[in-house]
ZAMARGU-4260 file (C-alpha; in steps of 0.2 Angstrom, whole numbers, plus 5000, padded with zeros to 4 digits):
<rodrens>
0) 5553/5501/5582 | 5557/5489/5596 | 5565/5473/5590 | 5566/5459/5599 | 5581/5448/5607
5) 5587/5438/5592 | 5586/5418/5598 | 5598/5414/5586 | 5614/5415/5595 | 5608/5404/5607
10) 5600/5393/5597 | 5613/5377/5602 | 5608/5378/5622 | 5587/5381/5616 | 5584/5365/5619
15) 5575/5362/5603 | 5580/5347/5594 | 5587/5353/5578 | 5595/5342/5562 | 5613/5345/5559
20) 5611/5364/5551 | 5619/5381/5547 | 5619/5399/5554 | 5617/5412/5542 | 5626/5428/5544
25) 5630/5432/5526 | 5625/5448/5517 | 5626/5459/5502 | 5638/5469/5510 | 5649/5457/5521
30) 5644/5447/5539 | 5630/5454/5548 | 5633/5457/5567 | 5620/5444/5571 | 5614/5425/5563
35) 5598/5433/5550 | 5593/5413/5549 | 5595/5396/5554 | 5593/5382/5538 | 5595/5362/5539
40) 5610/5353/5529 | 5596/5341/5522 | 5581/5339/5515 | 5566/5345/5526 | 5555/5329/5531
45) 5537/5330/5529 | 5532/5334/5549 | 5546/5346/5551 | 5536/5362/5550 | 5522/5358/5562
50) 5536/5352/5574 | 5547/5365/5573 | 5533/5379/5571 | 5527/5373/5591 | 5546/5371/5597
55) 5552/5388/5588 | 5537/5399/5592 | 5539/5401/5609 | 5556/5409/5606 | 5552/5418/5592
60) 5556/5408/5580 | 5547/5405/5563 | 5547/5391/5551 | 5552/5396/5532 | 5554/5382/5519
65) 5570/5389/5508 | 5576/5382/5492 | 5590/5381/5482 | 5579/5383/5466 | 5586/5379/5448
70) 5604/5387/5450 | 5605/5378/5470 | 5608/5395/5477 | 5605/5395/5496 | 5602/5410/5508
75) 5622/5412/5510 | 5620/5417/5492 | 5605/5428/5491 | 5616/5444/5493 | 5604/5447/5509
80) 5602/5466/5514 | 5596/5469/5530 | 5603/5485/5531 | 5590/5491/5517 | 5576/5485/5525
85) 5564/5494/5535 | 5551/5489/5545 | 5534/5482/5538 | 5523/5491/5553 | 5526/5506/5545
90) 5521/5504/5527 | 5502/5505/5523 | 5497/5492/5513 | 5483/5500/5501 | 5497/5515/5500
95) 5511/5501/5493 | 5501/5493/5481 | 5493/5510/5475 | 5512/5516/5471 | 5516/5500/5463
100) 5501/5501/5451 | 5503/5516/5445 | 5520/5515/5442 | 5518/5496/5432 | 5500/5494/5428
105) 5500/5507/5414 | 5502/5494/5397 | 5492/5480/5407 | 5476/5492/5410 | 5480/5503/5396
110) 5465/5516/5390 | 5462/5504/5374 | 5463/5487/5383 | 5454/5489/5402 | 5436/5496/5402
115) 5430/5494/5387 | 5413/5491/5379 | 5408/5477/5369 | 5405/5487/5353 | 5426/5495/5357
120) 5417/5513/5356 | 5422/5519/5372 | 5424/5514/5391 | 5411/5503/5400 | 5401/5515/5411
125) 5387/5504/5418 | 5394/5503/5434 | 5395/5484/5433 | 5416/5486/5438 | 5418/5473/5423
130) 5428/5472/5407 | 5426/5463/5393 | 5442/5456/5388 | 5448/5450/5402 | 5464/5460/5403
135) 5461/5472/5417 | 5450/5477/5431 | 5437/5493/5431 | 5431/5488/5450 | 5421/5502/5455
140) 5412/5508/5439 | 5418/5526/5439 | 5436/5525/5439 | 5447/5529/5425 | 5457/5516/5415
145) 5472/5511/5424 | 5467/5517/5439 | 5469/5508/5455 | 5455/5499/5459 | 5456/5498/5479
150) 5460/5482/5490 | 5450/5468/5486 | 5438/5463/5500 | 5439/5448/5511 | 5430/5433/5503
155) 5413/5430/5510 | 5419/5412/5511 | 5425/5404/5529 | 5441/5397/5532 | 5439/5377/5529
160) 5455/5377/5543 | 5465/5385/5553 | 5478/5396/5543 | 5495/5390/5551 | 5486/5371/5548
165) 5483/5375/5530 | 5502/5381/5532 | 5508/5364/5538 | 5498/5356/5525 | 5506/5363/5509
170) 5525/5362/5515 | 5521/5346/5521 | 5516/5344/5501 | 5532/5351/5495 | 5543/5342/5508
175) 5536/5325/5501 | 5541/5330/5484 | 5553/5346/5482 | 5566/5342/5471 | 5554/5338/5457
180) 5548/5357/5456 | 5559/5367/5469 | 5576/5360/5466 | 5576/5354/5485 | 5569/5360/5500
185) 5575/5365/5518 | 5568/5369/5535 | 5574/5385/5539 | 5571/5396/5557 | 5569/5417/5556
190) 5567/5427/5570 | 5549/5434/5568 | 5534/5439/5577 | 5524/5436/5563 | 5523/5426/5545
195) 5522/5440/5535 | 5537/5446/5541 | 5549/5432/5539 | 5556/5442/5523 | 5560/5457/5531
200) 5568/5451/5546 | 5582/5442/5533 | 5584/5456/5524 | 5578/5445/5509 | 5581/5454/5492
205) 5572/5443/5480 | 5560/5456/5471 | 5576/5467/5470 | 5571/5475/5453 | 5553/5477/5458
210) 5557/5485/5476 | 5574/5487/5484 | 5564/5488/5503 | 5557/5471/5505 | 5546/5479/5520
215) 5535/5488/5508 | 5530/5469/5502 | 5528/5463/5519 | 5515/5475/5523 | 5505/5469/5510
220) 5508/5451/5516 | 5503/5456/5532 | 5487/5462/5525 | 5485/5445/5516 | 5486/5436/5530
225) 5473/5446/5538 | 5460/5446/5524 | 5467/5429/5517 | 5474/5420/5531 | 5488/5419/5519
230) 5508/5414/5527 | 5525/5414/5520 | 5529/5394/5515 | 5544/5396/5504 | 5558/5406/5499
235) 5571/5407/5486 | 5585/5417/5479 | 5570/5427/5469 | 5553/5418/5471 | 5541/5416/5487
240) 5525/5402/5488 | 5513/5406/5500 | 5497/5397/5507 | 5481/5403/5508 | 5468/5397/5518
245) 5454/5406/5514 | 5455/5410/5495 | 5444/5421/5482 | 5430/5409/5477 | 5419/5418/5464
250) 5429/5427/5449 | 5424/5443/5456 | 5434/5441/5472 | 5449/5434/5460 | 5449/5449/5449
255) 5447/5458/5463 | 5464/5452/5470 | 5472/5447/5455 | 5476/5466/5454 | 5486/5468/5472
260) 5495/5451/5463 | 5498/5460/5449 | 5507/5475/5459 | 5515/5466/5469 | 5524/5456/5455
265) 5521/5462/5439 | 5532/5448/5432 | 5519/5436/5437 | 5510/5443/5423 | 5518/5452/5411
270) 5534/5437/5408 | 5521/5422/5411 | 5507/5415/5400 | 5496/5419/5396 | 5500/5435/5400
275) 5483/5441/5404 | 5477/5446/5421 | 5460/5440/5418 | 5464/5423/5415 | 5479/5423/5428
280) 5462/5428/5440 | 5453/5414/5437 | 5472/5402/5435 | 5484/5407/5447 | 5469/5416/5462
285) 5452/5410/5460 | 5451/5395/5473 | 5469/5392/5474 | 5477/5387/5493 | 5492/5389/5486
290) 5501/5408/5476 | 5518/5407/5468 | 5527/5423/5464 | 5544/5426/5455 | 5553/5442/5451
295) 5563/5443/5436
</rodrens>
């Protein structure tokens, strides 16, 4: 992979106009041999990621919202491992989230709970792709429980706005009002070609005991962002917000999705009410500009 110049090191003689703020350089396994991040001292102000998305861009530099969270551990505390992480170009979406399914999705879609029929005497084979009690998907009618059901397609809706606008939008909503639901706030800088990416390029070991390659999750970002104009708003020791600007909008498309959510991050799910990927389709996806994830 070719990597680009890190701007960090020179980020003092940039020229952007930056608020008093901290290099980070700490990792897992000691001081990295470059900065992985730049993060404010202070709260992030409600125009800070539109400004610093158009000053930072140019030089490689994309905006990330990091917080403290419950526990006010900031990114010198997220035992970062950079060394772990591979790149997200060579990772193949469908193939992550397949290997994730299978390996997670086995109680949530068990036999006796995903495809059933209405009477409960045997799997629905209409071909309709739907279940009955709402706890798992059966997409393509001929698949057999618990199988993975394919990537969901894009939404036949249009974007209502441009996807780093709809970006700007929801940290601006966070930065009006973080300590009441993220423990505090900060605008942070990553060197990244791309959204999806900002997590690989710090290393960011947040779904540790889901996947110890944060890559692998980043290639199915990128594939959100491509399907669902998704980008990365806010990180944390151990949970990620991410905008959407071109969400499911009928319960088919969110089902549809709510499984790659549910591979992605099991403990969305399975450690949250109501514990049901059916209702978390129609909760947590189904017109939401807005997806939380948290690994336990």
């Amino acid at each position: 992979m070719a990597t680009l110049p890190n701007p960090l090191p020179s980020l003092a003689t940039s020229g952007l106009d930056l608020p008093p703020g901290s290099l980070v350089d700490a990792t897992l396994d000691g001081p990295w041999h470059e900065p992985l991040l730049w993060y404010a001292d202070g709260p992030a102000e409600l125009r800070d990621w539109s400004r610093l998305r158009t000053a930072g861009r140019p030089l490689g530099l994309l905006p990330v919202l990091v917080t403290g969270g419950r526990r006010d551990q900031w990114p010198e505390e997220w035992d970062l491992c950079p060394d772990d992480t591979s790149y997200p170009g060579d990772h193949d979406a469908e193939e992550v989230l397949a290997g994730y399914w299978t390996d997670y999705a086995a109680d949530e879609v068990a036999p006796e709970n995903a495809g059933s029929d209405t009477d409960g005497n045997g799997p629905d084979t209409d071909g309709t792709g739907s279940d009955t009690d709402g706890t798992g998907p059966d997409t393509d009618g001929s698949a057999g429980p618990g199988s993975w059901p394919g990537l969901a397609p894009v939404p036949a809706r249009e974007a209502a706005e441009d996807a780093d606008v709809a970006a700007a939008g929801l940290a601006g909503v966070i930065a009006a009002d973080a300590d009441a639901w993220l423990g505090g706030a900060r605008m942070a800088l990553v060197p990244a070609r791309r959204s999806a990416d900002i997590p690989a390029a710090i290393g960011w070991s947040g779904p540790m005991n889901h996947e110890n390659d944060v890559a692998r999750l980043c290639a199915v970002l990128r594939s959100w962002e491509d399907r669902y104009d998704a980008r990365v708003v806010v990180l944390g020791f151990d949970t990620m917000i991410v905008s959407v600007g071109r969400p499911p909008a009928t319960v088919e498309e969110a089902r549809a999705l709510a499984a790659e959510h549910y591979a992605f991050c099991p403990d969305n799910i399975d450690q949250s009410p109501p514990y049901d990927l059916g209702a978390y389709a129609e909760k947590a996806v189904l017109n939401q500009e807005a997806w939380s994830f948290w690994w336990d």
